[in-house]
TORKOL-4160 file (C-alpha; in steps of 0.2 Angstrom, whole numbers, padded with zeros to 4 digits, m for minus):
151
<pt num="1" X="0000" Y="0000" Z="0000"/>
<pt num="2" X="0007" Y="0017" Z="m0004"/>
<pt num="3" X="0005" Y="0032" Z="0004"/>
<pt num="4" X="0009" Y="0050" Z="0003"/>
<pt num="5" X="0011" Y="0064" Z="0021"/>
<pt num="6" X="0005" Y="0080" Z="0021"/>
<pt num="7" X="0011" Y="0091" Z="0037"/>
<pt num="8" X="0008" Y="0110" Z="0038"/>
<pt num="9" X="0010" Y="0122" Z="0051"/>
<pt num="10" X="0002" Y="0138" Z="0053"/>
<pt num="11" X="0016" Y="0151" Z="0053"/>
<pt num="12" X="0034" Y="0153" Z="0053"/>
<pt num="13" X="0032" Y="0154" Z="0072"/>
<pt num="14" X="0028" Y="0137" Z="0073"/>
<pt num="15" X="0044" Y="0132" Z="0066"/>
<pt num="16" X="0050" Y="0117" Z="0057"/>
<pt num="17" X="0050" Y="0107" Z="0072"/>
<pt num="18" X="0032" Y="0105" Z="0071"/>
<pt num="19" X="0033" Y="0099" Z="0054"/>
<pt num="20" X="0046" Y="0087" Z="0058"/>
<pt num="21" X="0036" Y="0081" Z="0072"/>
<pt num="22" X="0019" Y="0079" Z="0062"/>
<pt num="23" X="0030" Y="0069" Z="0047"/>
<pt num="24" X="0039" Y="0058" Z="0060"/>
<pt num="25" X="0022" Y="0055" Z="0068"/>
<pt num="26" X="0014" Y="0050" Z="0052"/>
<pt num="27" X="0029" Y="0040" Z="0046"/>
<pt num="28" X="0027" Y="0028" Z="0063"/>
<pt num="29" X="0011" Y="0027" Z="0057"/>
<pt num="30" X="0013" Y="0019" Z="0041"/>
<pt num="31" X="0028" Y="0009" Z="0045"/>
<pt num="32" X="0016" Y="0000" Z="0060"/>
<pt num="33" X="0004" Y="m0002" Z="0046"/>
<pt num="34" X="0015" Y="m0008" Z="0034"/>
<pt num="35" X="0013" Y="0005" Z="0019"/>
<pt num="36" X="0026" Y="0013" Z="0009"/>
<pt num="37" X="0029" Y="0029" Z="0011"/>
<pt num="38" X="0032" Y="0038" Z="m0008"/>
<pt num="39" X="0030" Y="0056" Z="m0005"/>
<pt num="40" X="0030" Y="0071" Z="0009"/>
<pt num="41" X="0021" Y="0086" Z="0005"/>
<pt num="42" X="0021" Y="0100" Z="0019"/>
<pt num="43" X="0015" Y="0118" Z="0021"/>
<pt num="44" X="0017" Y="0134" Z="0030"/>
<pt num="45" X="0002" Y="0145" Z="0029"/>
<pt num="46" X="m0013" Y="0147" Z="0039"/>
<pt num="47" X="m0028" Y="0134" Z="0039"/>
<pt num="48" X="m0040" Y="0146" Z="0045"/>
<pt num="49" X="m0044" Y="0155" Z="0029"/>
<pt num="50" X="m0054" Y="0147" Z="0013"/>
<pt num="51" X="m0043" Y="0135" Z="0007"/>
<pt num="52" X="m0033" Y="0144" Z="m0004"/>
<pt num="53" X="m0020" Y="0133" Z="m0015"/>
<pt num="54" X="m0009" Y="0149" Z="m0022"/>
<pt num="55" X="m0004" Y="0150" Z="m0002"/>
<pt num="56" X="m0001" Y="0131" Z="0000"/>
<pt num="57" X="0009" Y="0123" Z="m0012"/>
<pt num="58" X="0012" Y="0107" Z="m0003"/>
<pt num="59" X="m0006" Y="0105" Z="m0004"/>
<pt num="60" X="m0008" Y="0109" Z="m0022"/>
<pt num="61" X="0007" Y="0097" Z="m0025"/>
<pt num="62" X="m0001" Y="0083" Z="m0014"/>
<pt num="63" X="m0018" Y="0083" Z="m0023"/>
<pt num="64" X="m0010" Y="0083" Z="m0040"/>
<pt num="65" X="0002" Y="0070" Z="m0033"/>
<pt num="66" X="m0016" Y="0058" Z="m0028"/>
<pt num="67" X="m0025" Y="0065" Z="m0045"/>
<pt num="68" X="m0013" Y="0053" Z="m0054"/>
<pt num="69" X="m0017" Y="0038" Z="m0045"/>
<pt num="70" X="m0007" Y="0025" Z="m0036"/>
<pt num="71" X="m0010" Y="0032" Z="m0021"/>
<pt num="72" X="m0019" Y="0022" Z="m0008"/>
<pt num="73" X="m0019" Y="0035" Z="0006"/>
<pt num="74" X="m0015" Y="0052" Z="0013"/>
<pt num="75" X="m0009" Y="0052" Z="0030"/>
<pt num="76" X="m0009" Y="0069" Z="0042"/>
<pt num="77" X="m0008" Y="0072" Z="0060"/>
<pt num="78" X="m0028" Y="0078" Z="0060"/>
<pt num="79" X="m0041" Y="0084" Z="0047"/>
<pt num="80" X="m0039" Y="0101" Z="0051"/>
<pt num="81" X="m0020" Y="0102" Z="0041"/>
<pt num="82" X="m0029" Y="0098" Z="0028"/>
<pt num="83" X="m0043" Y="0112" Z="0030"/>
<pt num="84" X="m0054" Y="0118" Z="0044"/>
<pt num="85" X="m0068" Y="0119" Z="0036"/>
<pt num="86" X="m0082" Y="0107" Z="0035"/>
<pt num="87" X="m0088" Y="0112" Z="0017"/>
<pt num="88" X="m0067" Y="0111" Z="0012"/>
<pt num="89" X="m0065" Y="0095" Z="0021"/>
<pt num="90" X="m0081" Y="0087" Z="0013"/>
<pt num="91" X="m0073" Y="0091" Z="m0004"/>
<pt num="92" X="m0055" Y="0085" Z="m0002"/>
<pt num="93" X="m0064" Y="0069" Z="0007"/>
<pt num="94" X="m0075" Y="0068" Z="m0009"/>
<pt num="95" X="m0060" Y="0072" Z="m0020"/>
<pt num="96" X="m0050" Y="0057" Z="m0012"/>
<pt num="97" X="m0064" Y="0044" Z="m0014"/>
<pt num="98" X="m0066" Y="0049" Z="m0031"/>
<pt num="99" X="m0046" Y="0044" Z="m0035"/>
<pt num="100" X="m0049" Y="0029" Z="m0024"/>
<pt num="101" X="m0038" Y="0036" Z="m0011"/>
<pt num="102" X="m0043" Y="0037" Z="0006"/>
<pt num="103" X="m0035" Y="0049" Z="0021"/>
<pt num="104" X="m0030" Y="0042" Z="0037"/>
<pt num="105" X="m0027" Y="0055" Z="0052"/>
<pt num="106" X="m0017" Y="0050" Z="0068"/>
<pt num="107" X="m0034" Y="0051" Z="0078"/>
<pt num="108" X="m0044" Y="0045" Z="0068"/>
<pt num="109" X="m0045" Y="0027" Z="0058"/>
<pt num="110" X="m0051" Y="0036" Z="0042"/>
<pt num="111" X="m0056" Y="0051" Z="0039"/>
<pt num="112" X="m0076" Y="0052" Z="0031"/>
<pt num="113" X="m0091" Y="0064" Z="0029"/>
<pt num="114" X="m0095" Y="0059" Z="0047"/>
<pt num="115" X="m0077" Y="0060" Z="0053"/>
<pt num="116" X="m0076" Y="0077" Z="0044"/>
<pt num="117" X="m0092" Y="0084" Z="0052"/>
<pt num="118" X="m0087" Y="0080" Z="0071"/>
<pt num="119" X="m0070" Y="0088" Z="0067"/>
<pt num="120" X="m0076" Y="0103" Z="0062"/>
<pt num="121" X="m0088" Y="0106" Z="0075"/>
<pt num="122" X="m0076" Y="0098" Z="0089"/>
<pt num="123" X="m0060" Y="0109" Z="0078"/>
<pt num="124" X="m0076" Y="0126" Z="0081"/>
<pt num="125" X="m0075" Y="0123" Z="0101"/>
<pt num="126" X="m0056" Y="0121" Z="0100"/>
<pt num="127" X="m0055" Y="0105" Z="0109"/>
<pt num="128" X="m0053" Y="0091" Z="0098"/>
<pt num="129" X="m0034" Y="0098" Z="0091"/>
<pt num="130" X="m0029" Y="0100" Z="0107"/>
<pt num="131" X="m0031" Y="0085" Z="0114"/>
<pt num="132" X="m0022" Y="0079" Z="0100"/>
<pt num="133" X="m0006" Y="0089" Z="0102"/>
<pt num="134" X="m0007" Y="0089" Z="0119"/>
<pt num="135" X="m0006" Y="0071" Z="0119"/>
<pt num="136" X="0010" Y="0077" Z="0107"/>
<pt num="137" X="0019" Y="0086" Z="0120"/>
<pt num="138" X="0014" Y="0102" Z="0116"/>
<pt num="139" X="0006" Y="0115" Z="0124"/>
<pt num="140" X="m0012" Y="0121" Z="0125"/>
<pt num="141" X="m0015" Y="0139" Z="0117"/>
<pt num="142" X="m0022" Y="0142" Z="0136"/>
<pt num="143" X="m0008" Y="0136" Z="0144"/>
<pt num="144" X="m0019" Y="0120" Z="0150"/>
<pt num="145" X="m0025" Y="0103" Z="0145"/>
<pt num="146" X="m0041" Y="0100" Z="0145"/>
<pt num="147" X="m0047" Y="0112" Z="0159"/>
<pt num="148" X="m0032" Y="0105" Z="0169"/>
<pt num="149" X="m0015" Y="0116" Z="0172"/>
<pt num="150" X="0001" Y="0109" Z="0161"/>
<pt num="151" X="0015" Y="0105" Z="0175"/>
């Protein structure tokens, strides 16, 4: 099974790190599930705005890369690397089932509709990301993890 990553951080702030950390997450990934990594695409731009391919390459690059086929999935850290908005995430879900690929995020199995929906509303309330790069090591924006203070 082959598989492409797709890691983005939202600014320069960020830093690389977190990219490394996203790819070397996702690689552990695949090699537990035995597919072969071809290709890693990353970002640094904000997710927060329409999806906007001019500001992420990497993406641009990643769909083109699925578009030609022989990709069985896309593996990122969560949905919302990807986009943040349900609408967006709906269509790149549609876009993947359509090339017979699927995407597979860290937290969850595979991503669907469904998976897509809870994200965004979880992603709206802030609490579903966090928990997930919590779990990471990093920080909460708030300084705390989930409602508890960060020792």
């Amino acid at each position: 099974m082959k598989a492409v990553i797709y890691a983005r951080v939202s600014s320069d702030a960020a830093g690389a790190r977190t990219i490394d950390d996203q790819i070397a997450s996702c690689r552990e990934r695949c090699e537990r599930e035995g597919w072969v990594v071809v290709d890693v695409f990353t970002d640094k731009s904000s997710g927060s705005g329409a999806l906007d391919f001019n500001s992420r390459p990497g993406l641009r690059a990643m769909l083109g890369r699925v578009a030609v086929g022989g990709i069985d999935q896309v593996v990122t850290e969560t949905l919302d690397r990807i986009a943040r908005k349900h609408a967006e995430a709906s269509a790149v879900l549609k876009f993947f089932k359509r090339t017979g690929a699927r995407l597979v995020t860290l937290s969850n199995a595979e991503a669907g509709d469904i998976a897509a929906t809870i994200s965004a509303l979880l992603g709206a309330a802030g609490g579903h990301d966090r928990i997930t790069k919590v779990k990471r090591g990093k920080r909460a924006p708030s300084g705390s993890a989930l409602g508890k203070p960060l020792v």
